[in-house]
MARBA-3410 file (N, C-alpha, C, O; in Angstrom, 1 decimal):
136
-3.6,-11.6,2.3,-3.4,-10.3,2.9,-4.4,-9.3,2.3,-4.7,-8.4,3.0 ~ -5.1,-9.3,1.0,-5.7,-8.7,0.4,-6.8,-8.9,0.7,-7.3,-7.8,0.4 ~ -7.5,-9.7,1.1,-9.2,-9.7,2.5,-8.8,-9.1,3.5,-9.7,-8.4,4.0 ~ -7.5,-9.2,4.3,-7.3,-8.3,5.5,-7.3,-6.7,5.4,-7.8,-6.0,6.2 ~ -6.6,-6.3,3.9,-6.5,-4.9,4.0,-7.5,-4.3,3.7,-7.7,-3.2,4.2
-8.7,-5.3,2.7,-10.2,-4.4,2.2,-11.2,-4.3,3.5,-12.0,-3.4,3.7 ~ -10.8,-5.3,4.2,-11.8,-5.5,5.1,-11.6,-4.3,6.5,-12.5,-4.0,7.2 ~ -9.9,-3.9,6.7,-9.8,-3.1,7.7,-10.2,-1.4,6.7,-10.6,-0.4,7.2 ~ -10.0,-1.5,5.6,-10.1,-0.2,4.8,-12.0,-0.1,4.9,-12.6,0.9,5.2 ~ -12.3,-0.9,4.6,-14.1,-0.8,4.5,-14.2,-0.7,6.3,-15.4,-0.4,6.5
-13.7,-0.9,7.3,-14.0,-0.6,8.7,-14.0,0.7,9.3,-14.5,1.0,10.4 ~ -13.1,1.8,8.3,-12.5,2.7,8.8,-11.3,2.9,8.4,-11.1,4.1,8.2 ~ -10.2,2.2,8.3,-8.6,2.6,8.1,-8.8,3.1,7.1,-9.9,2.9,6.5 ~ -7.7,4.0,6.5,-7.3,4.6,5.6,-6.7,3.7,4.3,-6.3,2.6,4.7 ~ -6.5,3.8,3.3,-6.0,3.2,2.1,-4.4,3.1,2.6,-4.0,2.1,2.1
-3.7,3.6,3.3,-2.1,3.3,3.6,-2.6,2.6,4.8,-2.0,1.5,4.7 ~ -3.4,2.8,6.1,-3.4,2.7,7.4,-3.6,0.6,6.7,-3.0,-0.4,7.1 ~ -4.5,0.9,5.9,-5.3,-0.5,5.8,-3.8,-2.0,4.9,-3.3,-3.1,5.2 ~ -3.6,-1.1,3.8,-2.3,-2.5,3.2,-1.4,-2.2,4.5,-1.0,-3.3,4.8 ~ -0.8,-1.3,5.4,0.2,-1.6,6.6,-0.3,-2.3,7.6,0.2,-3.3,8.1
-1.4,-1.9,7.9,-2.5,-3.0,9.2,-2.4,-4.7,8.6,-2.0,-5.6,9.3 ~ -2.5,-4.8,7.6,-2.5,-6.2,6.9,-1.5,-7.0,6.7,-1.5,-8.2,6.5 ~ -0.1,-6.0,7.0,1.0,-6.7,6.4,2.0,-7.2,8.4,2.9,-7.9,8.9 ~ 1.1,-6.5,8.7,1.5,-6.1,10.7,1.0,-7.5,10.6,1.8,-8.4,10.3 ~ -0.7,-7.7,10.7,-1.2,-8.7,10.7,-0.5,-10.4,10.8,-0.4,-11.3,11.7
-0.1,-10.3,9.0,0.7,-11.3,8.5,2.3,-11.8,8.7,3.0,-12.7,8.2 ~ 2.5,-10.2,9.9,4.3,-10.3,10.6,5.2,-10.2,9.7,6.3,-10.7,9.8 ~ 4.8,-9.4,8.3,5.9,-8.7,7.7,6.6,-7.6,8.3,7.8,-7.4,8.3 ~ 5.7,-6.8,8.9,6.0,-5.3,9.7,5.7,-5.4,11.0,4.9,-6.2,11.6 ~ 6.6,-4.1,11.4,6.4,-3.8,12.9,4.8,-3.3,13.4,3.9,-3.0,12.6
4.7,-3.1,14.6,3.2,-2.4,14.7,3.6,-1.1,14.4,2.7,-0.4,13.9 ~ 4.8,-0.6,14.7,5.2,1.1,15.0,4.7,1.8,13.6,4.7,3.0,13.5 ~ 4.3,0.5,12.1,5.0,1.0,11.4,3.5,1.6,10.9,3.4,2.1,9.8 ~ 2.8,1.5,11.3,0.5,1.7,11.9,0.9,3.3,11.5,0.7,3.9,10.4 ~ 1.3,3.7,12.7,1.3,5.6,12.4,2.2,6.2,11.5,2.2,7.3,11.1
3.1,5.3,11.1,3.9,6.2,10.0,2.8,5.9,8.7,2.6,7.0,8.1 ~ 2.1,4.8,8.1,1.2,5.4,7.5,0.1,6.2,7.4,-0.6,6.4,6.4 ~ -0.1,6.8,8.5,-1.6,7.8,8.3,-1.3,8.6,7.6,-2.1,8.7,6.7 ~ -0.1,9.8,7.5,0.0,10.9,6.5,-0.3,10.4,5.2,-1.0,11.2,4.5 ~ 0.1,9.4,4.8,-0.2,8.9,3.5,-1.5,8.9,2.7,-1.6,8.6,1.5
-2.9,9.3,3.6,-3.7,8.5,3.7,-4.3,10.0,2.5,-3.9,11.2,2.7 ~ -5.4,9.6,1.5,-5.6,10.3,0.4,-4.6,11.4,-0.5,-4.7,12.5,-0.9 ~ -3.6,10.2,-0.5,-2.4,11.2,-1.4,-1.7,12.0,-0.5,-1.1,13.0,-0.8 ~ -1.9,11.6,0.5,-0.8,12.4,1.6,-1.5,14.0,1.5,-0.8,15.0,1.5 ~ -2.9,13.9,1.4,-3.8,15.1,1.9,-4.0,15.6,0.5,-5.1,16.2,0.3
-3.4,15.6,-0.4,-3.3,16.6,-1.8,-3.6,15.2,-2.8,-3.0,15.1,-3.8 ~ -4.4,14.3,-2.5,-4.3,13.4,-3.4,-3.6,13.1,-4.7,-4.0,13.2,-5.9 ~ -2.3,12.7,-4.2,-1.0,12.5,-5.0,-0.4,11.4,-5.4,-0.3,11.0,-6.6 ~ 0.3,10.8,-4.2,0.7,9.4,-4.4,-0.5,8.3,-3.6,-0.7,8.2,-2.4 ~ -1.2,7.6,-4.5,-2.2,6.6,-4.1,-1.9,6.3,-2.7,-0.8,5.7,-2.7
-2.4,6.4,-1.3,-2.1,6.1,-0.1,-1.9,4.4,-0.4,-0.8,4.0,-0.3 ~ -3.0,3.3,-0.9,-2.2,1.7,-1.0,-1.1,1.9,-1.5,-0.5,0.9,-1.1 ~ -0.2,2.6,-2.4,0.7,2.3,-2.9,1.7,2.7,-2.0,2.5,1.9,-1.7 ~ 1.8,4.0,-1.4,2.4,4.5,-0.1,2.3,3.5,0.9,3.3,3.5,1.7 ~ 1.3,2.6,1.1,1.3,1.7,2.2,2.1,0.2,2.3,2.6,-0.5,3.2
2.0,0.2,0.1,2.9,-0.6,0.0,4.3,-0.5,0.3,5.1,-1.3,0.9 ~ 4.7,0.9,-0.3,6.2,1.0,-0.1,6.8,1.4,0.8,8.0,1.5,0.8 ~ 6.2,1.6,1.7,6.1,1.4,3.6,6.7,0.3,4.5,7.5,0.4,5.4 ~ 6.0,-1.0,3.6,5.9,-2.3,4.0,7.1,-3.0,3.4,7.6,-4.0,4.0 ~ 7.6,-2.5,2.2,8.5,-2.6,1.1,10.3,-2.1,2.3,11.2,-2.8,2.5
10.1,-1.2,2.7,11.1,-0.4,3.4,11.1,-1.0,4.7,12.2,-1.5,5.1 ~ 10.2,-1.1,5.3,9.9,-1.9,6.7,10.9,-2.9,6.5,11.7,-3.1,7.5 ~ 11.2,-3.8,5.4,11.3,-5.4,5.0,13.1,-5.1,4.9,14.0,-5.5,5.6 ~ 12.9,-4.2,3.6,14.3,-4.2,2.5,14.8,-2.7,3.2,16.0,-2.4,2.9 ~ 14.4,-2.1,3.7,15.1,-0.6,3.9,16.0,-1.1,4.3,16.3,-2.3,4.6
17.2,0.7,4.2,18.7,0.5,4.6,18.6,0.0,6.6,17.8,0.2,7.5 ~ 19.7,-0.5,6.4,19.8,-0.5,7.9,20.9,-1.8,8.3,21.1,-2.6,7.4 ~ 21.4,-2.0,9.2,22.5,-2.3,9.3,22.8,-3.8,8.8,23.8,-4.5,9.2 ~ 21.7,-4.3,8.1,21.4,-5.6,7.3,21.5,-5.6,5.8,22.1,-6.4,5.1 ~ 20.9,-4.2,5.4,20.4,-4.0,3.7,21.0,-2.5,3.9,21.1,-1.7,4.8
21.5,-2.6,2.5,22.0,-1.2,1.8,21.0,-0.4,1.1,21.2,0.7,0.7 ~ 19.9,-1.2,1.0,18.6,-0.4,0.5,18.4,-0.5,-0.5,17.3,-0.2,-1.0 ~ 19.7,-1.3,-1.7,19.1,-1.5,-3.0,17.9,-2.3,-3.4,17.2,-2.3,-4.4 ~ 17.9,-3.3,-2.2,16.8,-4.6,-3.1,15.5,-3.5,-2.5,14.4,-3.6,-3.0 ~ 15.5,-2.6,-1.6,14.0,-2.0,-1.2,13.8,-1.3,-2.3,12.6,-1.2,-2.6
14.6,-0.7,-3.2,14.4,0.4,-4.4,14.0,-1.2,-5.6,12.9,-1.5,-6.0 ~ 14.9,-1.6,-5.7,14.3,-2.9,-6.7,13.0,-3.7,-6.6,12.3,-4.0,-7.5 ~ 12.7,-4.0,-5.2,11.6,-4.4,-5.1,10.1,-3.2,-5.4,9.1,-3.3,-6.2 ~ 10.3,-2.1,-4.6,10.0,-0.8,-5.2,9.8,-0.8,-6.8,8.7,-1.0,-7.2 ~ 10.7,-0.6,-7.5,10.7,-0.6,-8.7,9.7,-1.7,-9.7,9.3,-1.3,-10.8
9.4,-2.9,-9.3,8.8,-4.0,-9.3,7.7,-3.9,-8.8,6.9,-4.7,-9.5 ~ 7.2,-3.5,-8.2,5.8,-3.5,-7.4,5.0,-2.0,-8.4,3.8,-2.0,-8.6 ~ 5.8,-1.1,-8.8,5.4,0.5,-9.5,5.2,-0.3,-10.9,4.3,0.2,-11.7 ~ 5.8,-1.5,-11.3,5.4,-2.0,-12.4,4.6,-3.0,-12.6,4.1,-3.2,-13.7 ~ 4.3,-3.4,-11.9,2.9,-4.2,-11.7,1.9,-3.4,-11.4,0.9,-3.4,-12.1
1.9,-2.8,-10.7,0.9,-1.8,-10.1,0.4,-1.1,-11.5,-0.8,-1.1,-11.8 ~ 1.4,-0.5,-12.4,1.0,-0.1,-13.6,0.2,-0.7,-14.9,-0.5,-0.2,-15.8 ~ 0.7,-2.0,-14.6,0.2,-2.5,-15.7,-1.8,-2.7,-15.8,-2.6,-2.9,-16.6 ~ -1.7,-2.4,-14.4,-3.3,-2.8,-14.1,-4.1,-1.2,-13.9,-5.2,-0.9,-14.2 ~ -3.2,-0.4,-13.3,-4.1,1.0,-13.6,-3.3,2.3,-14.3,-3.6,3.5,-14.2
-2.4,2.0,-14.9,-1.5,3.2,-15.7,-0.9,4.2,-14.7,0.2,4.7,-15.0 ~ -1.3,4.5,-13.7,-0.8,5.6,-13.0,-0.8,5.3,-11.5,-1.1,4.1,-11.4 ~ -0.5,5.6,-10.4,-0.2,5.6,-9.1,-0.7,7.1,-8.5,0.0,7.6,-7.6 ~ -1.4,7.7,-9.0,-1.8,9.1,-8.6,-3.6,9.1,-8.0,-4.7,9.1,-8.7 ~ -3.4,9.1,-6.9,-4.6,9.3,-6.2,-6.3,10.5,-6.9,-7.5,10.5,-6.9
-5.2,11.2,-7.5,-6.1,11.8,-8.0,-6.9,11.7,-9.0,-8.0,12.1,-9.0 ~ -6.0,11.0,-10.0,-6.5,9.9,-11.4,-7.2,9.1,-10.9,-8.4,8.9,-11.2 ~ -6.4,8.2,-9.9,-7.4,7.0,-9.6,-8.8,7.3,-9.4,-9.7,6.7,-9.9 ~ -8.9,8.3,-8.3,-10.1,8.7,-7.7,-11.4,9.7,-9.1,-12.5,10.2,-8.9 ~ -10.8,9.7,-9.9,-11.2,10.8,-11.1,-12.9,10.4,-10.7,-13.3,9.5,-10.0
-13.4,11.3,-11.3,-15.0,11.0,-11.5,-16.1,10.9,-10.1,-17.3,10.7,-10.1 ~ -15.4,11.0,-8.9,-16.3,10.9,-7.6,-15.8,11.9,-7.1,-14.6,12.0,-6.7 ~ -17.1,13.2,-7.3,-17.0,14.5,-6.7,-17.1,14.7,-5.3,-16.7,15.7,-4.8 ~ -17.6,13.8,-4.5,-17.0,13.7,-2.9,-16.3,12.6,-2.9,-16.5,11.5,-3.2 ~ -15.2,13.1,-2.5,-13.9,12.3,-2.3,-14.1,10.8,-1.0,-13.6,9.7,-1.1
-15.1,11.5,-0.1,-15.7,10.9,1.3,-16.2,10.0,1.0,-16.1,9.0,1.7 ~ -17.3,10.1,-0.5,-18.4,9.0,-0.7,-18.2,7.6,-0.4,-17.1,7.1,-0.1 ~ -19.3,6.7,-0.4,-19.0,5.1,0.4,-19.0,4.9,-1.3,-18.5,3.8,-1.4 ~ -19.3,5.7,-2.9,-19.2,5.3,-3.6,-17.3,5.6,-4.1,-16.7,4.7,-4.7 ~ -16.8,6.5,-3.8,-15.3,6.1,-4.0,-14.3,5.5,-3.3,-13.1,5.2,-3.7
-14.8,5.2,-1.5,-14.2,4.4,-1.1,-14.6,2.7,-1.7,-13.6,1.9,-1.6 ~ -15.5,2.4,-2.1,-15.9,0.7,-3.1,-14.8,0.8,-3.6,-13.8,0.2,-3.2 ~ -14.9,1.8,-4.9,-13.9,2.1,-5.8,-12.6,2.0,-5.8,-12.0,1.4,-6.7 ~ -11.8,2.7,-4.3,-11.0,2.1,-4.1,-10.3,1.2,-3.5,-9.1,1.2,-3.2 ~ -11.1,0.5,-3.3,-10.9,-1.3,-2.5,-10.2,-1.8,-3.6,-9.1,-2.3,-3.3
-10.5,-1.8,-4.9,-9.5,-2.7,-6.0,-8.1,-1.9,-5.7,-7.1,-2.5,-5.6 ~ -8.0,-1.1,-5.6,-6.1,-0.8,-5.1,-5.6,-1.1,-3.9,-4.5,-1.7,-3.9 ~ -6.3,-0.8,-2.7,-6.0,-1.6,-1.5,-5.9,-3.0,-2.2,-4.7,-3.2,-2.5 ~ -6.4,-3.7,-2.4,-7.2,-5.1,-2.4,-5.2,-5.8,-3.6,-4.2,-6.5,-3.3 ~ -5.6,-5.0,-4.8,-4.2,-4.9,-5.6,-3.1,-4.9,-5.2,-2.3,-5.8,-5.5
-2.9,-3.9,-4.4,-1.6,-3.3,-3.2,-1.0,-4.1,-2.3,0.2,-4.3,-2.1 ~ -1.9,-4.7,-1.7,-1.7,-5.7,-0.7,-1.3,-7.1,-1.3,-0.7,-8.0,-0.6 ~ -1.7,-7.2,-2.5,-1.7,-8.8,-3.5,-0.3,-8.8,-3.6,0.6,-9.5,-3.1 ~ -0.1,-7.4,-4.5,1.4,-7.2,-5.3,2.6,-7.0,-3.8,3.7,-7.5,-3.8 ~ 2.3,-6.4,-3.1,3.6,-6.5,-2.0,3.3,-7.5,-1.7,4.5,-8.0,-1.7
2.3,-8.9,-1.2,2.9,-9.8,-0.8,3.3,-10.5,-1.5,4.2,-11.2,-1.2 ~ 2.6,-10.8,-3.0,4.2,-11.6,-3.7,5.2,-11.4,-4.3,5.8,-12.1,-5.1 ~ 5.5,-10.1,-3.6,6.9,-9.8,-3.8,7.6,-9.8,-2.6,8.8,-10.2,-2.7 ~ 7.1,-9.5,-1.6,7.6,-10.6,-0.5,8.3,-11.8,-0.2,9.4,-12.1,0.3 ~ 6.9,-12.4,-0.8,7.6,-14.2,-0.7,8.4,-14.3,-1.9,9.4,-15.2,-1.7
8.3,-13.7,-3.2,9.6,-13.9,-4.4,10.8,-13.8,-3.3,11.6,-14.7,-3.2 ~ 11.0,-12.9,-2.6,11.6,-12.6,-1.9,12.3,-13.1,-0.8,13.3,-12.6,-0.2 ~ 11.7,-13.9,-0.5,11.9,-15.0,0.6,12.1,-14.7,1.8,13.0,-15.0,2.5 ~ 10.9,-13.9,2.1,9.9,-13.8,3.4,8.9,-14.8,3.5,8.1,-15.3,2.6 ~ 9.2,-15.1,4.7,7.8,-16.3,5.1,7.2,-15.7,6.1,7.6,-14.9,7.0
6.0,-16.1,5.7,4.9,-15.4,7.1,3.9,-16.5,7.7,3.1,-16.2,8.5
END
């Protein structure tokens, strides 16, 4: 899933648009679930919450959200699981940190840059996925 999301994020998608396009791809998610990621996309405009990480917990909710199947706790646990992996490899989940040091936000040098979190993002929701026992 993680060549699908770098590769749709280096075409154009957005860092949320791109881990949701990948996980559609692999028939974790619905297609509907394409435009509920765009707001997400550079911190949800204020570069705040990392858009891959927003893309992950998108895909996360898609899966485990409440609904007349799940009560929503394993979406918060899996959630909770994925914010801790995710941490161990960059300390924070804040787009703005992440992005620190590339004074155009636009540059093709901070989108490289952030391919390792798409690329991350997309790793860590799908094997928590399949821990999970989703097959795709």
């Amino acid at each position: 899933m993680k060549e699908i999301a770098v590769k749709y994020f280096l075409e154009g998608y957005s860092c949320s648009e791109a881990v949701v396009q990948a996980a559609i791809d692999k028939g974790y998610s619905p297609i509907e679930l394409l435009a509920a990621a765009t707001p997400f996309s550079g911190g949800m405009g204020v570069k705040c919450l990392c858009g891959a990480v927003a893309g992950a917990m998108l895909v996360i909710g898609s899966m485990f959200g409440k609904d007349a199947q799940h009560d929503g706790k394993k979406a918060r646990l899996i959630a909770k699981q994925f914010n801790e992996r995710f941490s161990q490899k960059y300390k924070v989940n804040c787009c703005k940190v992440l992005s620190s040091g590339f004074d155009d936000f636009h540059s093709q040098e901070r989108k490289h840059h952030c391919c390792s979190m798409v690329s991350d993002s997309s790793e860590i929701v799908e094997a928590l996925l399949k821990e999970n026992f989703v097959q795709s």
